[in-house]
N, C-alpha and C positions, 0 to 999 in steps of 0.2 A: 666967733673966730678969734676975737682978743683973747681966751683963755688960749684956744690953740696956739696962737703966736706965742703966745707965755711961756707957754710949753717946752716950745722948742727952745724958745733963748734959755730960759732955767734947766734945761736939759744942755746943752751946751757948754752952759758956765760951769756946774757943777762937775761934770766928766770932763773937762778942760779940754775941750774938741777944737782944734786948730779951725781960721775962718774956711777951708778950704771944705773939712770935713760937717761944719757946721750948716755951709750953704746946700752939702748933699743930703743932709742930713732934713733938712726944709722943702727941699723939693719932693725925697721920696715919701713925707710925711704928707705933702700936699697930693700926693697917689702918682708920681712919675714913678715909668717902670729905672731902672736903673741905666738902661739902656738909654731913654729919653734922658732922661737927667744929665748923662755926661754930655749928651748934644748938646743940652742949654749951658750946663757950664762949659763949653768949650775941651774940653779934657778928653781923652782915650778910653773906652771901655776900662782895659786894663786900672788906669790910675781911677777911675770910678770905684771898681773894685777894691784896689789897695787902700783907698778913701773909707771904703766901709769897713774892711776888714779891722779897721785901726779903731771903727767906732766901733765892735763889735767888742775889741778888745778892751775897750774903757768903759762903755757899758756892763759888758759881760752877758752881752746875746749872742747865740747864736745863727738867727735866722732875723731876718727883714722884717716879718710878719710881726716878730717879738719886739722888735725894736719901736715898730712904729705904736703898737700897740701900748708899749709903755710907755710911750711921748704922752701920745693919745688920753689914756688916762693919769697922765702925772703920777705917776704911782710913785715916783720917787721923792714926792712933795712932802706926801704924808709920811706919818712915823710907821716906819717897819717894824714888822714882830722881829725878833731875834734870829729865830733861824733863816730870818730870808733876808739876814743884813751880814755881809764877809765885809773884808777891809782891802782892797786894790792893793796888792803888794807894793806898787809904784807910787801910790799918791801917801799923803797923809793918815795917821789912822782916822784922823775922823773924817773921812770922806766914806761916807756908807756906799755899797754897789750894790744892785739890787740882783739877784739871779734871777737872769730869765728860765721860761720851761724849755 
């Protein structure tokens, strides 16, 4: 479980995921549905939602399953081959983002 934790904080820091999106981001990794998740954080469906969409957008996933799955395996640890590495228009160029499928 200590890599997983790992995971998630170096997942966090690197996409500059606000605490709000990071805490959601921990829970759905730990297998809450999204639904459960805003109960624990106290929050709305809706801002649940907008929570992920934002990490969706920094990541550059589209779907849950992708996101957690690239926690999961840190994929963004290791070095990326070329074509699976764009540059976040938003952040720095060397901040690598990884395409999800």
């Amino acid at each position: 479980t200590g890599d997983r934790t790992r995971h998630v904080e170096e997942a966090a820091q690197l996409f500059g995921l606000t605490m709000a999106e990071h805490r959601l981001l921990r829970l759905l990794f730990d297998g809450m549905s999204l639904a459960r998740a805003a109960t624990s954080l106290g929050v709305a469906r809706t801002t649940a939602r907008t929570h992920l969409q934002r990490i969706f957008d920094k990541v550059g996933c589209r779907r849950q399953s992708d996101l957690v799955r690239l926690v999961a395996l840190g994929a963004f640890l290791d070095p990326l081959p070329k074509r699976a590495v764009e540059h976040h228009p938003s952040r720095a160029p060397s901040a690598p983002l990884l395409l999800c499928a």
